[in-house]
LUMDOZA-710897 format. One line per field, with one value per residue (C-alpha): residue number from 1; y, x negated, z negated. Coordinates in nm, 4 decimals. Example, Ala and Ser with C-alpha at 12.3 -4.5 7.8 and 13.67 -1.06 7.14 Angstrom:
<rs>
i <- (1	2)
v <- (-0.4500	-0.1060)
u <- (-1.2300	-1.3670)
w <- (-0.7800	-0.7140)
</rs>
This chain:
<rs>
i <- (1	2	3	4	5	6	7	8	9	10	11	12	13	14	15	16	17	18	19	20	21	22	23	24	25	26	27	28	29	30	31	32	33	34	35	36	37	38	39	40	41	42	43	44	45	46	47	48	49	50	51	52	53	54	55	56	57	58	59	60	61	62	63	64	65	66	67	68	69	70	71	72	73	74	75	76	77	78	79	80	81	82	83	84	85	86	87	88	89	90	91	92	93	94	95	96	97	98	99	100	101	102	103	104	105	106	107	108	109	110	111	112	113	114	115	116	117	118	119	120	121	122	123	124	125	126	127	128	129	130	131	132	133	134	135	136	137	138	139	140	141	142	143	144	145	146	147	148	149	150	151	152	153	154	155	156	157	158	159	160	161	162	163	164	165	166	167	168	169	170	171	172	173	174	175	176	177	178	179	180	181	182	183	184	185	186	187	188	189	190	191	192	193	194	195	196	197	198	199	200	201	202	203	204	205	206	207	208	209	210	211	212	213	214	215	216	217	218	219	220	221	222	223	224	225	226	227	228	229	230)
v <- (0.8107	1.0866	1.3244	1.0847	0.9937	1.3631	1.4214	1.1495	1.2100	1.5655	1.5013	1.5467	1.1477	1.0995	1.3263	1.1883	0.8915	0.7173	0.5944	0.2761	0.1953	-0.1828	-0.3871	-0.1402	0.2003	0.1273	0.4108	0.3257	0.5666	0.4004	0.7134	0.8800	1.1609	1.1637	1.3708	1.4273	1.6473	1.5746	1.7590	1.7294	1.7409	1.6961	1.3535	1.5823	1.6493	1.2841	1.3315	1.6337	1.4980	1.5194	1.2848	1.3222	1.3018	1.0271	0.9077	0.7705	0.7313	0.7749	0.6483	0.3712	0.4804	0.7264	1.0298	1.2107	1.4137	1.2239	1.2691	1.3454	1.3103	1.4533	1.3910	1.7311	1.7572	1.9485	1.9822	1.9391	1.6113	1.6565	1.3295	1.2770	1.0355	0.7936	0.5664	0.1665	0.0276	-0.3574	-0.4958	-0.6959	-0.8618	-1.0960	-0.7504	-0.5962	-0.7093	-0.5586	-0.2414	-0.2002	-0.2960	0.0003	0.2155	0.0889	0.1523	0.5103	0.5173	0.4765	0.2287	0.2769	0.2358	0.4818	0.4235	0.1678	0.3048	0.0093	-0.1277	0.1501	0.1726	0.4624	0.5005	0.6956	0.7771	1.0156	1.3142	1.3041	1.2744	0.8942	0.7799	0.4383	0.1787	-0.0779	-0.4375	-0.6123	-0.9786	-1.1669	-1.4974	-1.7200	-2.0255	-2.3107	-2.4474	-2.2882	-2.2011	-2.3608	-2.1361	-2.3434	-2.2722	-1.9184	-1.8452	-1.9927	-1.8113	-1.4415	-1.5710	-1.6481	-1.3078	-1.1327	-1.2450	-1.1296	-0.7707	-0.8132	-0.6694	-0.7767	-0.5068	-0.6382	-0.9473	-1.1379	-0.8803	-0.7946	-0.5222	-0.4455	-0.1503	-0.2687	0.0451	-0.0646	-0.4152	-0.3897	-0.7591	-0.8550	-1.1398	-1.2756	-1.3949	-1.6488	-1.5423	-1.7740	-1.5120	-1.5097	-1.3894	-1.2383	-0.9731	-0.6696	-0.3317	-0.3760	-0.6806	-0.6493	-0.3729	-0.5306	-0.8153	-0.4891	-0.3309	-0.6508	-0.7563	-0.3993	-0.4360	-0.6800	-0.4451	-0.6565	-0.5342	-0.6531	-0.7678	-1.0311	-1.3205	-1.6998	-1.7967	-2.1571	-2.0790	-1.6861	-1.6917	-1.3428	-1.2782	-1.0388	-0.8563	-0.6867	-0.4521	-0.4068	-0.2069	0.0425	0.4146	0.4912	0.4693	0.6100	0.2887	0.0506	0.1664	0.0931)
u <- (-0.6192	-0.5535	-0.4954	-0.2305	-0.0690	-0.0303	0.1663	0.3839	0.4807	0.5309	0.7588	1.1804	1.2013	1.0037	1.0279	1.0100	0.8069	0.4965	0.1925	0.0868	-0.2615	-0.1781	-0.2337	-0.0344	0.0835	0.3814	0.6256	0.8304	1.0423	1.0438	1.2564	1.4975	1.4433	1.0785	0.9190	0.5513	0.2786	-0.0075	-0.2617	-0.6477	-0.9222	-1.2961	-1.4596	-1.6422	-1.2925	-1.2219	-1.4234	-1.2536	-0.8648	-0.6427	-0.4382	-0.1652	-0.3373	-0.4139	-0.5970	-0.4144	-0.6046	-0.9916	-1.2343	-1.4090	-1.7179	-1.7923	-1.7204	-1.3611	-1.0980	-0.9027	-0.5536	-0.4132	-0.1123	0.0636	0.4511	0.6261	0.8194	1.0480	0.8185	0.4921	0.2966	0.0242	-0.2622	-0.5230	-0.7954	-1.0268	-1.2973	-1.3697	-1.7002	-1.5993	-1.9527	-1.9224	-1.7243	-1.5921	-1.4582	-1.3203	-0.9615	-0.9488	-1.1053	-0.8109	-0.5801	-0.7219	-0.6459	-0.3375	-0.1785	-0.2319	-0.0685	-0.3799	-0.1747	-0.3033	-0.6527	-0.7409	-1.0831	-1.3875	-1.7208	-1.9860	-1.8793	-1.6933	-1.2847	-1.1330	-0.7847	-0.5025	-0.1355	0.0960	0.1858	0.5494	0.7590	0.8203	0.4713	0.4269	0.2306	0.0915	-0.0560	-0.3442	-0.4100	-0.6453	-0.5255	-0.8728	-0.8894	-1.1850	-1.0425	-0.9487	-0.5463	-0.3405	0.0391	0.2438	0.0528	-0.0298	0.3702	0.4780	0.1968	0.2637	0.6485	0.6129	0.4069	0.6745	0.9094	0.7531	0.7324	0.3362	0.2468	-0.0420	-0.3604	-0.6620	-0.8895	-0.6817	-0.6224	-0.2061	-0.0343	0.2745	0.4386	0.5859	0.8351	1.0253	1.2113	1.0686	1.0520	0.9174	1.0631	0.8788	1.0042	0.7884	0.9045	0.7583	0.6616	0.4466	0.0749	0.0324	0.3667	0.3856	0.4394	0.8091	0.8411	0.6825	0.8817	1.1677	1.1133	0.9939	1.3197	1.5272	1.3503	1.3187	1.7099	1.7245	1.5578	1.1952	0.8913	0.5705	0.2732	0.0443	-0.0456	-0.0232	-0.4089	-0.4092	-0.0997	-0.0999	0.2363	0.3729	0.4781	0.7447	0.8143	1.1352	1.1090	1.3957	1.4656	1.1603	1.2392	0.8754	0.7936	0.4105	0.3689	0.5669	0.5351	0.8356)
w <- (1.9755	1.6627	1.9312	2.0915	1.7317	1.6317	1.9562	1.9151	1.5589	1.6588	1.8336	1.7262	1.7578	1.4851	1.2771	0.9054	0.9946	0.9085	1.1549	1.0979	1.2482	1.2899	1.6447	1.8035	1.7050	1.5117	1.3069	0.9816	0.8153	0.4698	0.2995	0.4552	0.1749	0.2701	0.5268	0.6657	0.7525	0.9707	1.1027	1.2562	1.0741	1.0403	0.9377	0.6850	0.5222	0.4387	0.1289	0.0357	0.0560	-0.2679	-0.4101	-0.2033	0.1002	0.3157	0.6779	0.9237	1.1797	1.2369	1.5322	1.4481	1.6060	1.3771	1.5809	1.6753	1.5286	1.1833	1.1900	0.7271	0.6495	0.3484	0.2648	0.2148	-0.1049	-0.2970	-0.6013	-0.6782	-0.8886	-1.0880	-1.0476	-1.2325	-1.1961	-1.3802	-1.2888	-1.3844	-1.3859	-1.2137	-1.3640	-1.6237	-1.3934	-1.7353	-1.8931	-1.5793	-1.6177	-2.0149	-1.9132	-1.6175	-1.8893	-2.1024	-1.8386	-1.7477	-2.0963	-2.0088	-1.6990	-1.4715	-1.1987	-0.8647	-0.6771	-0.4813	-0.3982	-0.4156	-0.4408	-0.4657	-0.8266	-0.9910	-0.8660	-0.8979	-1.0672	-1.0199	-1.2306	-1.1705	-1.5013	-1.5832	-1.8694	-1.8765	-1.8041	-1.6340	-1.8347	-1.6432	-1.7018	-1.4539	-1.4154	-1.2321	-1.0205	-1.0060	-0.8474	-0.7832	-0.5019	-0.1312	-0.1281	0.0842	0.2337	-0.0279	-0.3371	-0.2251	-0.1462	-0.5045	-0.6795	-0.5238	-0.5456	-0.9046	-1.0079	-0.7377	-1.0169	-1.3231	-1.1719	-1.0370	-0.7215	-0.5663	-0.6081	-0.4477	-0.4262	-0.6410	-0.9013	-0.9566	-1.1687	-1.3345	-1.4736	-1.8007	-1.8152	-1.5698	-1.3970	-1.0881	-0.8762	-0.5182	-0.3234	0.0064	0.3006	0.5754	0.8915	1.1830	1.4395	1.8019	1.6602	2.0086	2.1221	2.3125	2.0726	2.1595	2.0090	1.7353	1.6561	1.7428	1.4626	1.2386	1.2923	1.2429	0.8950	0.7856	0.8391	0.5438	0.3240	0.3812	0.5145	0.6520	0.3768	0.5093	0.6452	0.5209	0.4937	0.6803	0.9601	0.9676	0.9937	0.8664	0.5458	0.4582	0.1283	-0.0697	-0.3550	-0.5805	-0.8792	-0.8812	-0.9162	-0.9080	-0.5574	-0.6006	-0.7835	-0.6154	-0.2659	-0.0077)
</rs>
């Protein structure tokens, strides 16, 4: 399979885009500023990657080639990392926030109970605020639509496990979209629906937790796409 993916986005059709190891193998260009290098690599080299490098594919029986990818730019970023102990789990959210103030946005890794941070170093520094959605009671679609809705609105993007973040610098908002679509398609049609809601500036997020019915998402008004993603 990563010898299969690096042909295909080798190839002149798709140059620029992005593999997404979903149901099927699927391609997004999210930027059309933005191209990509990928290459093979060792499974040994995963735990060697830098900042701006990521796997996109890798067997899932442990053995095989791992196909990196790393977007080719114009200039160069400089990352730097922290770590966050998640035990106390009661202080987790102020120590994120602690972090957060100084830019520290992203997680880029999960290592038992420690997460591992990332920002970006430039001259307008993002400052970013977490929160934590807890509930006592199993979510149903409707309350879990208005709630990411609601946070979508206030400029929170969902993080993980509950956990959402903000970047108070800037007046970035999500909007999401149900769309009511076949949970078994052939690659063409899913790409088809892909192409038709990536059209309307919306792109695939989840899935509603009782129906599964797929859940779409726009981003608006967020230079910092590091941060905000697509």
């Amino acid at each position: 399979m990563a010898r299969k993916v690096l042909a295909a986005l080798a190839t002149p059709e798709l140059i620029g885009y992005e593999y997404l190891p979903l149901q099927s193998p699927i391609y997004v260009k999210a930027d059309p500023g933005v191209a990509y290098t990928y290459w093979l690599g060792s499974r040994t080299e995963m735990n060697s990657i830098d900042s701006q490098t990521e796997i996109v594919s890798a067997a899932f029986d442990g053995t095989g080639p791992v196909v990196f990818r790393r977007p080719v730019v114009s200039e160069t970023f400089v990352y730097e990392t922290t770590l966050v102990d998640i035990q106390p789990l009661d202080q987790f959210v102020a120590r994120m926030n602690a972090a957060g103030v100084n830019g520290f946005c992203s997680v880029i890794d999960m290592n038992g109970y420690t997460l591992k941070l990332r920002r970006r170093v430039e001259a307008n520094p993002a400052s970013c605020d977490f929160t934590e959605w807890a509930t006592d009671h199993p979510v149903g679609d409707d309350e879990y639509f208005q709630k990411i809705s609601a946070y979508g609105a206030a400029g929170f993007k969902p993080l993980f496990n509950g956990y959402y973040v903000r970047d108070i610098t800037q007046n970035a908002r999500y909007t999401y979209e149900v769309v009511d679509q076949p949970e078994t398609m052939t690659p063409e049609e899913r790409v088809a629906i892909y192409n038709k809601m990536g059209a309307t500036g919306a792109l695939a997020y989840t899935a509603l937790p009782v129906t599964k019915k797929a859940v779409y998402r726009r981003t608006f008004d967020c230079p910092r796409r590091w941060f905000c993603g697509w």
